[in-house]
C-alpha positions as a printed Julia matrix, in Angstrom:
242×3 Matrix{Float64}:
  12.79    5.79   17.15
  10.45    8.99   16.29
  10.4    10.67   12.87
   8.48   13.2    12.07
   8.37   14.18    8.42
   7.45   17.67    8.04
   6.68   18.14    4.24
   5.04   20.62    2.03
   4.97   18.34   -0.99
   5.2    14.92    0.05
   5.7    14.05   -3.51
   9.51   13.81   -2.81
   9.0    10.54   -0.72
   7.52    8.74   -3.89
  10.49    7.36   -6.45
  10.15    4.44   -8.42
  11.73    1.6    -8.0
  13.38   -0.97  -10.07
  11.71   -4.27  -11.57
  12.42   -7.77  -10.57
  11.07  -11.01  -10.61
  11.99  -11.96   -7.2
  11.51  -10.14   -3.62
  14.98   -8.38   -3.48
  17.12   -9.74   -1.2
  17.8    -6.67    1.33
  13.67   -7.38    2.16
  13.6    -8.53    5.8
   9.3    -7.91    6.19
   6.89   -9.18    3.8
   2.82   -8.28    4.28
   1.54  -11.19    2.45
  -2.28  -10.26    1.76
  -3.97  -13.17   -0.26
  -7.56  -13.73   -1.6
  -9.98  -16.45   -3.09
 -10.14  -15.47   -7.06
  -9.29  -12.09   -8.89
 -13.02  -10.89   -8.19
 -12.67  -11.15   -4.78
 -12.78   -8.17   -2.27
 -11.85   -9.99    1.12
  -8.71  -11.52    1.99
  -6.15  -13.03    4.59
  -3.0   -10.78    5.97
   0.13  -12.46    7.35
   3.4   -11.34    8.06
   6.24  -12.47    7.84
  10.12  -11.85    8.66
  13.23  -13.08    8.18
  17.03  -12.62    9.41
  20.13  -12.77    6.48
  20.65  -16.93    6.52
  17.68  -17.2     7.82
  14.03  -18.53    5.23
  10.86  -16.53    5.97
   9.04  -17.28    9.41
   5.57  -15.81    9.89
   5.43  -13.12   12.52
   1.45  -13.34   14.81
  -1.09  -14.97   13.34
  -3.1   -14.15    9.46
  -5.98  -11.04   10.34
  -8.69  -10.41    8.4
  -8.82   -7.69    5.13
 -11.2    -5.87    3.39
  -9.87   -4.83   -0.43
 -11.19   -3.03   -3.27
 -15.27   -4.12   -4.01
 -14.06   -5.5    -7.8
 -11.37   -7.45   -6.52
  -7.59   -7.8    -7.56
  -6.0    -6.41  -10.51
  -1.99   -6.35  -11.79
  -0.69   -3.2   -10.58
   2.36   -1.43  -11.51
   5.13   -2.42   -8.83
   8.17   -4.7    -8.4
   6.75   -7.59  -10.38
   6.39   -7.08  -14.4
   3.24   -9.46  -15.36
   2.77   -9.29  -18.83
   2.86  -12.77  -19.39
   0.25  -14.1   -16.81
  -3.09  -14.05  -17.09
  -5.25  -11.52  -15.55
  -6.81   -7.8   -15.17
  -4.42   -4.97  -15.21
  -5.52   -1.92  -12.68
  -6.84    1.14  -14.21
  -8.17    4.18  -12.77
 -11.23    4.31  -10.64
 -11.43    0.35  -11.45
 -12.28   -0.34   -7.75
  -9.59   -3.05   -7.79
  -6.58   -3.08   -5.57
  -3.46   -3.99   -6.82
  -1.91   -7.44   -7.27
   2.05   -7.93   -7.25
   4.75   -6.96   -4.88
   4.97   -3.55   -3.59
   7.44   -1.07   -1.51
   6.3     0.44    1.46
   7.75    3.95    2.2
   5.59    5.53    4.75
   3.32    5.71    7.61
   0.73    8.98    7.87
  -2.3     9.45   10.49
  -3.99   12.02   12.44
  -1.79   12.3    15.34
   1.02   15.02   15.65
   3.51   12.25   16.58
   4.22    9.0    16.19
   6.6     6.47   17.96
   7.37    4.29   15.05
  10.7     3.59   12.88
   8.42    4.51    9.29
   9.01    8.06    8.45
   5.53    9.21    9.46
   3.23   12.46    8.33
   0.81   13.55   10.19
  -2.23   14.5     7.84
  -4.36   18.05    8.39
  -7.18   19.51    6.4
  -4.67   20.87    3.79
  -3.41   17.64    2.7
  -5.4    16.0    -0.03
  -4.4    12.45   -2.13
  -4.6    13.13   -5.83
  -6.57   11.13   -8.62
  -6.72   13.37  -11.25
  -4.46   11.66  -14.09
  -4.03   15.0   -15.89
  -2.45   16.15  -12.87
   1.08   16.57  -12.36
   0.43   16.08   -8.67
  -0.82   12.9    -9.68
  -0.63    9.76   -7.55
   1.08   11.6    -4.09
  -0.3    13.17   -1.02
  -0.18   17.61   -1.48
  -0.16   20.04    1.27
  -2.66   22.17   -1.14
  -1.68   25.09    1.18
   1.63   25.14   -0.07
   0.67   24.94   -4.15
   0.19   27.93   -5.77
  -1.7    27.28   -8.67
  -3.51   23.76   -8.29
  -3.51   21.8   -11.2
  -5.79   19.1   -10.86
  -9.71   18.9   -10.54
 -10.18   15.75   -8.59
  -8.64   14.73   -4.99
  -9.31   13.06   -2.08
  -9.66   14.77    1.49
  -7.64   12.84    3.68
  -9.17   13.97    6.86
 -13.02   12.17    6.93
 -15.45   11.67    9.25
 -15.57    8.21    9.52
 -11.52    7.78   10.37
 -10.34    5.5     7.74
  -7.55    7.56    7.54
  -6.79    7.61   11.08
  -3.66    5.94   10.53
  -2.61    4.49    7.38
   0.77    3.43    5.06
   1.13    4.95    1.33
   1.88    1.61   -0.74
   4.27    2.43   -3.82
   1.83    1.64   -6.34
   2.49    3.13  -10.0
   5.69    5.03   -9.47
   6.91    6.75  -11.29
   3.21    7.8   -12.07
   1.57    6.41  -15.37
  -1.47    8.55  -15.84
  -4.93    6.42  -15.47
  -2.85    3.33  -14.11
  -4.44    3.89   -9.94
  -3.78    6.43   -7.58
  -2.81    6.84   -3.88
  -2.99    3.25   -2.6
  -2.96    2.73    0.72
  -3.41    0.25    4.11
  -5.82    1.49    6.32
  -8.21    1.2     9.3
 -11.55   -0.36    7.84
 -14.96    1.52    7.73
 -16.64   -1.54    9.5
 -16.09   -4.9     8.89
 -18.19   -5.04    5.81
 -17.88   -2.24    3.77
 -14.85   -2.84    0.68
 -12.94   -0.16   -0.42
 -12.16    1.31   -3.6
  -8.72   -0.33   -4.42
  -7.07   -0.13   -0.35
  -6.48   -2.8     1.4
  -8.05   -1.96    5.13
  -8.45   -3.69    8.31
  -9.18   -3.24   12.11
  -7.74   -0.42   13.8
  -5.86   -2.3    16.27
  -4.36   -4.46   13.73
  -2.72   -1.9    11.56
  -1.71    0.34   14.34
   0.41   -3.61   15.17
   1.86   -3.56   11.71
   3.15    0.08   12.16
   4.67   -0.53   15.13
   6.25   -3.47   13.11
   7.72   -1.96   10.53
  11.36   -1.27    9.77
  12.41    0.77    6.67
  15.7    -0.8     7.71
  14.12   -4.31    7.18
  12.95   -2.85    3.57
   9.51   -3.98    4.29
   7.04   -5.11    1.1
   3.51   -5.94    0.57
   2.67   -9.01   -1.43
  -0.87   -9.43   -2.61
  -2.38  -12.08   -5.14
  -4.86  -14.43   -5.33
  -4.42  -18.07   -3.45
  -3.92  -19.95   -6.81
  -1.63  -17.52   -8.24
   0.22  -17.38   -4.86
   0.73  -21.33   -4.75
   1.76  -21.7    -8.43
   4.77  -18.21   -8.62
   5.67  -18.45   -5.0
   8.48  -20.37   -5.03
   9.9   -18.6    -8.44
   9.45  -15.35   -6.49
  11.1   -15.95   -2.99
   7.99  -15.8    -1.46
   7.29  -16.75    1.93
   5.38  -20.34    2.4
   1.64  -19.62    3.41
């Protein structure tokens, strides 16, 4: 199945969803990205699927994931963590988020793309916003297409080293809550040492398997936590067993 999204603001894509304390029960995929302690910045990724009657059964085997260089903090998705302990993501933290996420679509640098995600495929105009003054503010703008920019801080999406090569936008902080992390995303890895600044990357070859994966139909979500956190809420949370 091919679709090509065609957008000048991609900012349509990104609606927020509602809370719950348990992986809703429509989710067929689960990304289950776990790590040592809150500080750290390298983790495991496994996936996992299952059918309606059917419990979770992991899909391939875990790879190996590079996250943001300060770790793991509580970030603003399906989960609502007030009560447990931990760091809650801000702004230009360097942490990637912690709690269970949507995923809504796939973007890279080719024209096309053979996949079931609704895909975009990125150019020179496109740019990921960061400025939390912005009403642009946590999406992915054609800048071609905007009149009157009103932000003063963005990210280009198109970079020499190909991080962005292909890549899926996680729905982190939607609706938008300014300063609370921007423009979260799974992507191909600079190397396999250097962290990011709050995505979760890995090899090329591995996320371009995940893509090809992926089925919006299958409501597909990304779980990440640390390993004790994991073991103690992942049974209250319908969370597949690691």
């Amino acid at each position: 199945m091919r679709l090509i999204v065609a957008l000048a603001l991609i900012g349509p894509f990104l609606q927020a969803s509602a809370g719950t304390d348990k992986l809703p029960r429509n989710s067929r995929q689960c990304l289950v990205v776990t790590t040592e302690s809150w500080s750290s910045s390298k983790g495991k990724l496994a996936l996992f699927e299952r059918d309606d009657n059917s419990p979770w059964h992991q899909h391939g085997t875990p790879i190996r994931v590079l996250l943001g260089r300060s770790g793991l903090a509580w970030g603003r998705g399906l989960l609502h963590p007030a009560s447990i302990m931990g760091p809650f993501k801000k702004e230009g933290d360097s942490k990637a988020p912690a709690g269970i996420f949507r995923l809504r679509y796939v973007f890279g640098y080719a024209r096309e793309a053979s996949i079931k995600m609704p895909y975009i495929a990125l150019s020179e105009n496109i740019v990921a916003i960061d400025d939390p003054r912005s009403r642009y503010y946590n999406q992915l703008i054609d800048k071609s297409k905007i009149k009157t920019p009103s932000w003063h801080s963005a990210e280009k999406m198109i970079l020499a080293d190909d991080r962005y090569k292909w890549g899926v936008f996680v729905e982190h902080n939607l609706p938008p809550e300014p300063r609370a992390g921007s423009c979260i995303f799974l992507h191909v890895w600079k190397d396999p040492s250097t962290v990011t600044s709050g995505c979760t990357a890995m090899a090329e070859t591995d996320l371009v398997k995940i893509i090809h994966w992926l089925d919006p139909a299958r409501h597909p979500l990304l779980v990440q936590l640390p390993q004790l956190l994991y073991k103690e809420f992942g049974r209250r949370w319908d969370l597949p067993d690691l």
